[in-house]
N, C-alpha and C positions, 0 to 999 in steps of 0.2 A: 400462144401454144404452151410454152414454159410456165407462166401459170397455172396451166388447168393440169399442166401435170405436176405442179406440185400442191396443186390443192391434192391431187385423187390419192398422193403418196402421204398425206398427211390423216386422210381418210383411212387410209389403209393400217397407217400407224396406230389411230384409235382403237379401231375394231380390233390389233392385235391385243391391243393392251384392258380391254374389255372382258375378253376373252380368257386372258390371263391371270384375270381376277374373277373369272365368276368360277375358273377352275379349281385355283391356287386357295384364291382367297387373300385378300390385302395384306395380310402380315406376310405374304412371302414375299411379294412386292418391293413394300414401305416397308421396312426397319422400326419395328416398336421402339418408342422411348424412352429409355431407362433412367432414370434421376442418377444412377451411380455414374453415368457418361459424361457429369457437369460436376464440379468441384464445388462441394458448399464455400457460400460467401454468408460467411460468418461470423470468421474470428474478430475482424476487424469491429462487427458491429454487436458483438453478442454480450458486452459488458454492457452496453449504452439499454440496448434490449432488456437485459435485468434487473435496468436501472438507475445504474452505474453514469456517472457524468464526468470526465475528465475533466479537471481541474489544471491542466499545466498543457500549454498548446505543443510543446517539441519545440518551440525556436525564440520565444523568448518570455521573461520574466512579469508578463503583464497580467496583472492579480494578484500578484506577490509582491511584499514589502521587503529590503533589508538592504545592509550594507554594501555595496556594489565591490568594496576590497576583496569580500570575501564568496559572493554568489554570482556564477555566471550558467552560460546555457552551453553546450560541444556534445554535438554528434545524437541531440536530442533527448539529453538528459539533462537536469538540475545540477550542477556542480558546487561541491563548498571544497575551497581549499583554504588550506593556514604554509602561507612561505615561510621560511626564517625572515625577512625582513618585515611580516604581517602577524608574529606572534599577537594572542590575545591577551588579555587581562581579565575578561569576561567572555562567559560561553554569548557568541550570538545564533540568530535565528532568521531564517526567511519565515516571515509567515505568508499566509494566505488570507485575501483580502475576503473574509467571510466568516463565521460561525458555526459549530456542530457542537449536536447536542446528542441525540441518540444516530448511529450514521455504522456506513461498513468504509472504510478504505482502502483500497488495495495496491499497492506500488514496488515496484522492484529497485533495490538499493545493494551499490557494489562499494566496497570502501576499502582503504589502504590499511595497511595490518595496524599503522601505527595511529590510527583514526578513532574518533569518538565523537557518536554523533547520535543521533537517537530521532522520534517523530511524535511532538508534543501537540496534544488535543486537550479539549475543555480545560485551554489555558487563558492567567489571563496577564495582563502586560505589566511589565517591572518599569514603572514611570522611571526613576532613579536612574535605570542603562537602558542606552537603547540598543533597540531590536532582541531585547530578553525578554523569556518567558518564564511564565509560574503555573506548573500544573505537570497531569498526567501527562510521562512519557515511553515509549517504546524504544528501550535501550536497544544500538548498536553499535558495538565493535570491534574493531579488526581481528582483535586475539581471539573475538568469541567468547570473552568470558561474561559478559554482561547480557548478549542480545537475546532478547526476546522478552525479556522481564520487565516489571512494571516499576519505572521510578519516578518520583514524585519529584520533577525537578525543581529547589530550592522552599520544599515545604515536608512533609513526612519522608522524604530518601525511600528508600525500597521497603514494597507492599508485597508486590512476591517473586521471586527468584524462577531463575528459569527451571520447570520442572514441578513448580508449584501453584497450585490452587488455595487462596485465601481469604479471609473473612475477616478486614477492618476493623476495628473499634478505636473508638474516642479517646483521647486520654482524659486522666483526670478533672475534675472542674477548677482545681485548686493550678491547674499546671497554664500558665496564658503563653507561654513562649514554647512555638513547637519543636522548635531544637532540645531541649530542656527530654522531649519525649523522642527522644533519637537519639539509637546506643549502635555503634559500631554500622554509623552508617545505613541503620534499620530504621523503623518504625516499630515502637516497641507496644501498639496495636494490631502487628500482624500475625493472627494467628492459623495456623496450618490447620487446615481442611482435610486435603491431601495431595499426593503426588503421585504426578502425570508422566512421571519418568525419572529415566536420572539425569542428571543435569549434567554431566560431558557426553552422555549416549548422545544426548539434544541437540547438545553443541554440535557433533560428530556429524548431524544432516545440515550446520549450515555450514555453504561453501565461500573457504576465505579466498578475499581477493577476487573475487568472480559475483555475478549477477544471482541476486535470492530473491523470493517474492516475500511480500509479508501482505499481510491479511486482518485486518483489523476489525474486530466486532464488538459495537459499545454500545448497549442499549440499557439503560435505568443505572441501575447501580451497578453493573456487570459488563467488567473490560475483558476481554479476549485477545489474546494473541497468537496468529496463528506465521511461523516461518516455514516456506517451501509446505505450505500444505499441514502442518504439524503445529496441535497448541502448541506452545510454550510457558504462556502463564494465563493464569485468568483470578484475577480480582474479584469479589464480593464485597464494597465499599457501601459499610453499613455505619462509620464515620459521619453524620449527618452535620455536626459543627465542620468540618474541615473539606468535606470532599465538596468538588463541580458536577455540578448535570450539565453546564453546558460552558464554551468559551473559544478559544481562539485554536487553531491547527497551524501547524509548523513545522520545518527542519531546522536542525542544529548543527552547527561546529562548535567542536570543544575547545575549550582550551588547552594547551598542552605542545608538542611536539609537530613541524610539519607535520602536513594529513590532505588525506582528497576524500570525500565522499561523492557518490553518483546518486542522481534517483529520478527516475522516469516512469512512463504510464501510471501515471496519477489518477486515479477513480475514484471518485465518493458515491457514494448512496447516502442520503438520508434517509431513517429509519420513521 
C-alpha cells in the first residue's frame, strides 16, 4: 500500500514539474551557466600553453651544473649565496644542462642590495675555472646600478647600458686581444642608436630587495631585455668576428662581498 502511494506522489511530482516548464520555461527552473561562476584555471598553465617550458622543477637542482658551496634550492627558488667564509676568487655559475640559441626566458629574481649577479645565455665555458662562463649577460644588482643591461661577461664588457638601444661593431683587424678594444669598462664598438629612457627613471621601476620579473628575448642578432614589463637594453650585435648565436644559459655569483641572490619560475621558449 505504501508503495503505490509513493509511486502516485512521485507521479504527481512530475506532472507538477512538467507543468512548470511548459509555463515558465527551463531557464526559470534550471539556473543558466555562466562561465564567470568558475575561476579560470590558467595561470598555472598559461606559460606552458605559449610555449614556455620550465626549466627548474621548485625542489631541486637536477639539470643544472655548479658548485654545490654556493647553489642551493629554499622555498622553491634557485639560491646563490657567498658567506664570509665562502668568499670567491672567480665569479661562478649554475648553468643549465642545455643550449639556446634564438629563445624567450622569463624568471623572477630577488637579490641582497650587496649582490651581484646576472643571467648569462649563448655562453660558452671557461675550461681554466670551473663553473665560469663567456658570453652574453643580463646584469643584476642589488644597488640597481647595473640591472637590466647587457654585459658581455669576460669578452667586449658592456654593449649597452640600461636605457639604451645599440648597434655593435667589430673592432679593428689589426687589434687580436679584446681587452685591447675596451675603455672604461666599455666596448669601444658600442654605438648608440638610441634611448629608451633614462637610466635612474629605469632603475626607479626595479624593486630592491624584493621579487622582479625579467623577460628575455633573443632572436638572431637581437638581445632584449625586458624588467617588470619594461625594456631596459636591447642589443643589435652586428660584431659578426666576436658575437654567439648560440651556447650555454646560466646564473651567477659574483665575486665580491657576502650576497644572496633568488630566482625561481624558470621558463624558456625556443624561438
Amino acid at each position: 500500500m505504501m508503495g503505490k502511494l509513493f509511486t502516485k506522489y512521485l507521479m504527481l511530482e512530475g506532472a507538477l514539474l512538467l507543468m512548470l516548464l511548459g509555463y515558465y520555461g527551463i531557464d526559470s527552473v534550471f539556473q543558466p551557466f555562466e562561465s564567470s561562476q568558475v575561476e579560470p584555471i590558467e595561470s598555472a598553465f598559461e606559460p606552458m600553453q605559449n610555449g614556455f617550458k620550465s626549466i627548474f622543477d621548485g625542489k631541486t637542482l637536477k639539470g643544472w651544473t655548479g658548485d654545490p658551496t654556493y647553489w642551493t634550492v629554499s622555498d622553491g627558488a634557485i639560491v646563490g649565496t657567498i658567506t664570509p667564509e665562502t668568499l670567491l676568487k672567480a665569479n661562478t655559475f649554475l648553468i643549465w644542462e642545455g643550449e639556446v640559441a634564438d629563445f624567450e626566458l622569463k624568471a623572477e629574481f630577488r637579490i641582497s642590495e650587496s649582490g651581484n649577479s646576472g643571467i648569462n645565455y649563448r655562453s660558452d665555458r671557461v675550461e681554466e675555472v670551473p663553473f665560469a662562463l663567456r658570453g652574453y649577460q643580463a646584469d643584476i644588482d642589488g644597488k640597481v646600478n647595473y640591472t637590466g643591461q647587457n654585459y658581455e661577461e669576460r669578452k667586449r664588457a658592456t654593449l649597452a647600458y640600461r636605457g639604451q638601444k645599440t648597434r655593435i661593431t667589430s673592432q679593428p683587424d689589426d687589434i687580436t686581444n679584446l681587452r685591447d678594444f675596451v675603455e672604461r669598462n666599455a666596448w669601444k664598438g658600442l654605438n648608440l642608436e638610441s634611448e629608451l629612457g633614462d637610466r635612474a627613471e629605469l632603475g626607479a621601476k626595479i624593486k630592491k630587495e624584493d621579487w622582479n620579473e625579467i623577460h628575455l628575448i633573443v632572436k638572431g642578432n637581437v638581445m632584449q631585455h625586458f624588467v617588470n614589463g619594461i625594456l631596459m637594453s636591447e642589443v643589435h650585435d652586428e660584431d659578426a668576428k666576436n658575437r654567439m648565436m648560440s651556447g650555454l644559459l646560466g646564473v651567477q655569483v659574483h665575486v665580491g662581498p657576502p650576497m644572496k641572490v633568488e630566482y625561481r619560475k624558470l621558463m624558456l621558449k625556443k624561438l
